[in-house]
C-alpha positions as CSV (number, residue, x, y, z in Angstrom):
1,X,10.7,163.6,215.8
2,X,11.8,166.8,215.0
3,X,15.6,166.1,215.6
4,X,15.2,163.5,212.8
5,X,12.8,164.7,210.3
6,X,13.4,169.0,210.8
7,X,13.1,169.6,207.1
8,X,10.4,172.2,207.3
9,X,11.9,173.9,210.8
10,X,13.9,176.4,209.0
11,X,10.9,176.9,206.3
12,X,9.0,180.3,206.8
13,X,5.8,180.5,208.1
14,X,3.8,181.0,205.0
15,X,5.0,177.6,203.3
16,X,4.6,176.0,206.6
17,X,1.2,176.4,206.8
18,X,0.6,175.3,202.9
19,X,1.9,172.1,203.9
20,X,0.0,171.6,207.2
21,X,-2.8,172.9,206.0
22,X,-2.8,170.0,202.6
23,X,-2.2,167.6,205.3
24,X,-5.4,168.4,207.6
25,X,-7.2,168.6,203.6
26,X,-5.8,165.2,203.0
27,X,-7.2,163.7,206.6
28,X,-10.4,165.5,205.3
29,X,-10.4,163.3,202.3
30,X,-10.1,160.1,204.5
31,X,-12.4,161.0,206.8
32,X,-15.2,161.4,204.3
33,X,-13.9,158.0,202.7
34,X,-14.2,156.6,205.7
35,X,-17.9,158.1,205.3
36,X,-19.1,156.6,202.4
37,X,-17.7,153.1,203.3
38,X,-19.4,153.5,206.3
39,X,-23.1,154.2,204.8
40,X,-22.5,152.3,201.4
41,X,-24.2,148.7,202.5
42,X,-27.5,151.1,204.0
43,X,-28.1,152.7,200.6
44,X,-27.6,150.1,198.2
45,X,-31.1,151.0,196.5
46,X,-29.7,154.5,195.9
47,X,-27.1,154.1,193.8
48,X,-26.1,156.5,191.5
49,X,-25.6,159.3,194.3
50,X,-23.3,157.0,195.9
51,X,-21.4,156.3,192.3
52,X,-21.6,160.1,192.2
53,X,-20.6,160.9,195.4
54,X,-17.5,158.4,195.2
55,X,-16.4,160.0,191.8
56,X,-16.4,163.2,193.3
57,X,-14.8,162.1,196.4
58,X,-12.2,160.1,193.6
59,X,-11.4,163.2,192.0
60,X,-11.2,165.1,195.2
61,X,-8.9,163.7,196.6
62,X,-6.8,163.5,193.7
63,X,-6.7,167.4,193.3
64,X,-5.7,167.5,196.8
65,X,-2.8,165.2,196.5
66,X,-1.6,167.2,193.5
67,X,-2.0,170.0,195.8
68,X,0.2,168.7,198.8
69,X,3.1,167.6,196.5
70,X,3.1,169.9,193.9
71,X,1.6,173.6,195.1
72,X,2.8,173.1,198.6
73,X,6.0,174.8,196.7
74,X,4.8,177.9,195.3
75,X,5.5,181.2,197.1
76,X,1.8,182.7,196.7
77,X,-1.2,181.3,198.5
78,X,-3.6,180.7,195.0
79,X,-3.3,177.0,195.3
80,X,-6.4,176.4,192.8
81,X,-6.5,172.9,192.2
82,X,-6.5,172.3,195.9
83,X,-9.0,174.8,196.1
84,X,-11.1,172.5,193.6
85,X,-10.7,169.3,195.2
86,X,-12.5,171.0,198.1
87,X,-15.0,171.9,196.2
88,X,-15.5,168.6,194.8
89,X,-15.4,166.8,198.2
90,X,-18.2,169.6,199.4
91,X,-19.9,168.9,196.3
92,X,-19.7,165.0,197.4
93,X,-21.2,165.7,201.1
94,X,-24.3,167.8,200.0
95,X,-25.2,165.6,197.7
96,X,-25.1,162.9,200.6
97,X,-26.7,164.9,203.0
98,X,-29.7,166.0,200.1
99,X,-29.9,162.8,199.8
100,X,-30.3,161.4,203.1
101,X,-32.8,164.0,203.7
102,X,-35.2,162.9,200.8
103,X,-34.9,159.2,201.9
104,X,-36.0,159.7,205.1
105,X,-38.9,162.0,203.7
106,X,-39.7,159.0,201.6
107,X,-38.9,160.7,198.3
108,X,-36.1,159.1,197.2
109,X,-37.8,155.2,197.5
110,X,-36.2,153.0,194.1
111,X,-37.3,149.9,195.9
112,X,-35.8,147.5,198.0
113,X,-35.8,146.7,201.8
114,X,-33.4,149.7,203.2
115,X,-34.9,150.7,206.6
């Protein structure tokens, strides 16, 4: 692979990591896609931390994206719209994780039959 594609061999190391970095963000951004997909159908009572959680995760993922193709480039390591589209996506999990916590307290029942 790297006879074919060796565009960032001759890179420095600084800019290197930038762009490997972005990419493990990016799978980070799947992953908690992935996440939400997963536990959607089992919290369909609670639904506007989901909608939250999604728009968060939405705008995430976007800010990281902008961050892989467009700050990837700069010669500094202040990359701060990347650095807010983590944010977001943390943002996203505790409010999943809060909560899961007060549904399974029994504080967070809207109805419904959701185990």
């Amino acid at each position: 692979m790297m006879q074919v594609h060796n565009a960032l061999q001759d890179l420095a190391d600084g800019p290197r990591m930038l762009f490997r970095s972005a990419h493990i963000y990016t799978l980070l951004m799947a992953t908690v896609h992935l996440g939400l997909a997963a536990i959607g159908p089992i919290w369909r009572p609670l639904y506007w931390p989901m909608i939250l959680a999604s728009g968060l995760c939405i705008i995430g993922l976007l800010l990281v994206s902008y961050g892989f193709f467009v700050e990837s480039f700069v010669t500094d390591l202040n990359r701060p719209l990347l650095k807010m589209g983590l944010f977001a996506v943390f943002g996203a999990t505790v409010l999943l994780a809060a909560n899961a916590i007060s549904h399974n307290l029994g504080l967070g029942k809207t109805g419904g039959n959701n185990p």
